[in-house]
C-alpha positions as CSV (number, residue, x, y, z in Angstrom):
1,X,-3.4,-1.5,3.8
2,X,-0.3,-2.8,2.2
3,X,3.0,-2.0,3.5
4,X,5.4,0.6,2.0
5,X,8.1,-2.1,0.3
6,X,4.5,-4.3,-1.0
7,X,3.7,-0.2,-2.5
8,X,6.8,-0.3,-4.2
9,X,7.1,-3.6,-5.3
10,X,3.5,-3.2,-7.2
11,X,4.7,0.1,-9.1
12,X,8.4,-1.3,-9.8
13,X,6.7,-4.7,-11.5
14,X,4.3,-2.5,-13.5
15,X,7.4,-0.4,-15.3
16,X,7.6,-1.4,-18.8
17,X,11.0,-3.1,-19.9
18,X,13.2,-0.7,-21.4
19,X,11.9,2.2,-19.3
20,X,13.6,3.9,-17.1
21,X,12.3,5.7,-13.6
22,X,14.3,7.6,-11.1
23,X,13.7,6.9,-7.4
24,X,12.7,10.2,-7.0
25,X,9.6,9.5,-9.5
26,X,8.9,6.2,-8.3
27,X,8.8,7.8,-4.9
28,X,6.5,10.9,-6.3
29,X,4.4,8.4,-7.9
30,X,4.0,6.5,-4.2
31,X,3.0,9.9,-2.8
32,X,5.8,9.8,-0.7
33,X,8.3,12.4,-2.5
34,X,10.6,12.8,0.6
């Protein structure tokens, strides 16, 4: 299972250039909203 930071790594590299997440969706998206 990866870790946490290897989770968000994987989601951030997948944003498209030019768009724009807050943390708090990024998080949301990780199923970790808190």
């Amino acid at each position: 299972m990866p870790g946490f930071n290897e989770r968000v790594y994987s989601l951030v590299r997948r944003i498209p250039r030019g768009k724009v997440l807050t943390y708090g969706r990024v998080a949301a998206l990780l199923g970790v909203p808190r």
